[in-house]
TITOR-491079 format. One line per field, with one value per residue (C-alpha): residue number from 1; residue in three letters; x, y, z. Coordinates in steps of 0.2 Angstrom, whole numbers, plus 5000, padded with zeros to 4 digits. Example, Ala and Ser with C-alpha at 12.3 -4.5 7.8 and 13.67 -1.06 7.14 Angstrom:
<recs>
nr c(1,2)
rest c(Ala,Ser)
X c(5062,5068)
Y c(4978,4995)
Z c(5039,5036)
</recs>
This chain:
<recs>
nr c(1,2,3,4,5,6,7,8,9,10,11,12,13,14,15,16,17,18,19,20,21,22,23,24,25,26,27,28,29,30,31,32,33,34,35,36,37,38,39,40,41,42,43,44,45,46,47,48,49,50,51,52,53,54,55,56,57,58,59,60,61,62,63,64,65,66,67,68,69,70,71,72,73,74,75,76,77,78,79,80,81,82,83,84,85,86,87,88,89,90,91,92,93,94,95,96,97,98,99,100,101,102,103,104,105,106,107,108,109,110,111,112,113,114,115,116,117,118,119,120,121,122,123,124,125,126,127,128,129,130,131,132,133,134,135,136,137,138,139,140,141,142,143,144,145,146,147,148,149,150,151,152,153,154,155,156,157,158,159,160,161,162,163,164,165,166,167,168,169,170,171,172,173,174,175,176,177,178,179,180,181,182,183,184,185,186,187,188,189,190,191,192,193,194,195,196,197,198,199,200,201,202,203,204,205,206,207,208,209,210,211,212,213,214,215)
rest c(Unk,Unk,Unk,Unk,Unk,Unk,Unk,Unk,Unk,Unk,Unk,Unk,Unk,Unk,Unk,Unk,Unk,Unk,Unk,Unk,Unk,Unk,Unk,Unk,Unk,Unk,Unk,Unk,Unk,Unk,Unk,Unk,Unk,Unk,Unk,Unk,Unk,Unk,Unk,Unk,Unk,Unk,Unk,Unk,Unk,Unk,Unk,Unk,Unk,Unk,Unk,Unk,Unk,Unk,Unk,Unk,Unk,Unk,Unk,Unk,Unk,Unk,Unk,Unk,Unk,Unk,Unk,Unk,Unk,Unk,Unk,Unk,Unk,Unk,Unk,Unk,Unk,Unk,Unk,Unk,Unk,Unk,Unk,Unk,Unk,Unk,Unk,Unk,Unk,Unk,Unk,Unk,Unk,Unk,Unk,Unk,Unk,Unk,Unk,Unk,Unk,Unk,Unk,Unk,Unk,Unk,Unk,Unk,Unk,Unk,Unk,Unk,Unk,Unk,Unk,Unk,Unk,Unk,Unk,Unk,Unk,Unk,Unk,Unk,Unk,Unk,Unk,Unk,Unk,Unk,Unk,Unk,Unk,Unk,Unk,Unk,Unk,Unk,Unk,Unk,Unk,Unk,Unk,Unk,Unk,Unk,Unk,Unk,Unk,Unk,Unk,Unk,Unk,Unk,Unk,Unk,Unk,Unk,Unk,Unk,Unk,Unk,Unk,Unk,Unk,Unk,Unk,Unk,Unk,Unk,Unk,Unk,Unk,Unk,Unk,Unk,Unk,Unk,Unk,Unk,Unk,Unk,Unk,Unk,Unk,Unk,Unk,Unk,Unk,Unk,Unk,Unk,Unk,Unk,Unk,Unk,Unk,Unk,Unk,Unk,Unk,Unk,Unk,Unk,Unk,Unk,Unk,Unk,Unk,Unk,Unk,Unk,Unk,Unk,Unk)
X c(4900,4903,4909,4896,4904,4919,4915,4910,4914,4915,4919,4935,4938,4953,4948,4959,4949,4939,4929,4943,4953,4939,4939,4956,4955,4941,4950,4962,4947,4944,4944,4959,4967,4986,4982,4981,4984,4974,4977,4971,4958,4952,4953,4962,4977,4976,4990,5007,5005,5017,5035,5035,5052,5058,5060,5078,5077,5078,5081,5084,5100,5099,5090,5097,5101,5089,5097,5117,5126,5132,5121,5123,5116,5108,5117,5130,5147,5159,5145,5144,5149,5146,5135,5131,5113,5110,5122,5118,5116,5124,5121,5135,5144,5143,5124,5116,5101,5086,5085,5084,5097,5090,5101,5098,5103,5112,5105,5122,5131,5146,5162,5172,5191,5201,5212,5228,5237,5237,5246,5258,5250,5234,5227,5234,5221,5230,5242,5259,5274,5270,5283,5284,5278,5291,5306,5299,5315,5310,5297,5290,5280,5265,5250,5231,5226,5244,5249,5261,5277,5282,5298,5312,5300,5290,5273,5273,5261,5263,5257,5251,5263,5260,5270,5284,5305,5310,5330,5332,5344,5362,5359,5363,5350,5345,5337,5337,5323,5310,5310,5297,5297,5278,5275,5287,5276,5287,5299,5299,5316,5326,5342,5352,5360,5371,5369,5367,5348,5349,5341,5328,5329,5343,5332,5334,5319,5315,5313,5300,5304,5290,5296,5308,5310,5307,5322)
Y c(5032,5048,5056,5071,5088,5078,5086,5078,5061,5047,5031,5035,5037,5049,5064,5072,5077,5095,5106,5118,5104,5101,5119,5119,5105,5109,5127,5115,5113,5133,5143,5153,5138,5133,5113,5104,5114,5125,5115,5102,5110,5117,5134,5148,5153,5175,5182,5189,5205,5216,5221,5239,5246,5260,5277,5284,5295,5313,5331,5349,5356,5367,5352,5340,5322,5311,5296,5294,5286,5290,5306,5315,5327,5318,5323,5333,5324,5320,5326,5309,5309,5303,5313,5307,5309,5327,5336,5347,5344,5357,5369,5367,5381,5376,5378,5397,5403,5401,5382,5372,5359,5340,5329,5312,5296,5284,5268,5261,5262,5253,5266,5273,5267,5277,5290,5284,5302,5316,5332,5337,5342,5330,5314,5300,5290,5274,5267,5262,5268,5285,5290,5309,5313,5324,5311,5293,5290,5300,5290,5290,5277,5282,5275,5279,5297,5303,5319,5318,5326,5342,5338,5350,5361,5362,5354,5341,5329,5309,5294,5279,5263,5242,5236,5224,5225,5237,5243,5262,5264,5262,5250,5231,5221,5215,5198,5189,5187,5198,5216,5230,5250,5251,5269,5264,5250,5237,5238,5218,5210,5197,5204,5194,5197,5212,5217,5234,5241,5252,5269,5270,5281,5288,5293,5286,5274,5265,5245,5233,5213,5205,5188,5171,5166,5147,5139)
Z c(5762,5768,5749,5749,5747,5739,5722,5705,5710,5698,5707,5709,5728,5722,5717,5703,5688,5694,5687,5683,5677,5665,5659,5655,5647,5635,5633,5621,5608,5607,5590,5595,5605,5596,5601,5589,5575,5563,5549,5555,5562,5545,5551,5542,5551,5556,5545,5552,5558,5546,5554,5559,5555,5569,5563,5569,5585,5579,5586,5585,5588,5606,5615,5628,5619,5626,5621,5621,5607,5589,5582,5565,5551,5537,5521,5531,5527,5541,5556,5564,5584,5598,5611,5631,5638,5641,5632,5619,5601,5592,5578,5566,5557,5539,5543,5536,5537,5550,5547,5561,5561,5565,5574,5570,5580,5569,5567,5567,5584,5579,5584,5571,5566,5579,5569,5559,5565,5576,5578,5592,5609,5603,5614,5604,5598,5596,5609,5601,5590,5579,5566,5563,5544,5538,5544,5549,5555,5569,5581,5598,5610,5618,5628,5622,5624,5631,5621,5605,5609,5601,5590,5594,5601,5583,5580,5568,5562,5567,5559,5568,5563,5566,5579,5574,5572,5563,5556,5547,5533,5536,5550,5550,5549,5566,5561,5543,5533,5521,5525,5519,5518,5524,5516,5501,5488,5481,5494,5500,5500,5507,5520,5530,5546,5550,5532,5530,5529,5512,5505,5495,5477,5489,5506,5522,5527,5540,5536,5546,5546,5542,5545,5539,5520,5518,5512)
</recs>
């Protein structure tokens, strides 16, 4: 019939089930095959191997970082920052003696809070309206990192402050509704328009609207 040399031939003119096809297939009955399952195969299943738990990346202070991201001193308060690839980690001051100093990479990568305030002449490390601390009736706009302005040629400390509308003492109000003193507690209360923004135990304030009383 002319089928020699066709392989393993079972009466079926069509050849589709080969030797390696037949390997494959009885691979499916083998001890350490998934199909079907152990349990029904009666065979114990291997147990999990135990989770490994990654030991932090450490190093020595005068070395290149070899990994950038958040570093710091275990047990060393307020040493956390943030170091690129290849710049050195540093020996810090409050460190005496001939210790060496291990840098540890914080398993934590999450960025810290940018800061609430900043001196004069300092990146601003929040974009928006800064109040001077000595007189928060005295502000200034910035954009993220610009430098805080000296004031009348001193340098003064700023403090961050929400956005939102805000009226200083002595002013009419701009808007009705209830009104806060943010670094005064117990301040809320209910102005209307054009009234006039008043003191607080007799100091000049600065009042932000925090929005419409319900009738």
């Amino acid at each position: 019939m002319g089928l020699l040399g066709f392989g393993q031939w079972d009466g079926d003119p069509n050849e589709r089930f080969t030797d390696a096809d037949s390997r494959r297939w009885m691979a499916r009955f083998d001890v350490d095959s998934d199909w079907p399952t152990a349990a029904s195969r009666l065979i114990t299943p291997k147990p999990a191997a135990p989770a490994q738990t990654a030991q932090p990346l450490s190093m020595v202070a005068g070395m290149a970082c070899n990994q950038g991201g958040w570093w710091l001193v275990p047990g060393m308060a307020g040493s956390r920052r943030e170091f690129k690839q290849g710049e050195m980690l540093p020996a810090l001051s409050a460190e005496s003696g001939d210790s060496p100093v291990f840098w540890q990479r914080d398993p934590d990568q999450t960025p810290p809070e940018p800061a609430r305030q900043a001196n004069s002449n300092e990146p601003a490390p929040r974009a928006g309206r800064w109040e001077m601390e000595l007189d928060r009736c005295v502000d200034c706009t910035v954009q993220l990192n610009e430098r805080l302005p000296l004031h009348e040629g001193q340098n003064v400390r700023w403090l961050w402050t929400v956005s939102g509308m805000r009226a200083r003492s002595g002013e009419p109000c701009p808007y009705p509704g209830l009104w806060v003193c943010d670094y005064k507690p117990g301040t809320e209360q209910k102005f209307h328009y054009e009234a006039l923004m008043p003191q607080v135990n007799g100091e000049k304030v600065v009042w932000r609207w925090l929005g419409m009383v319900q009738a």
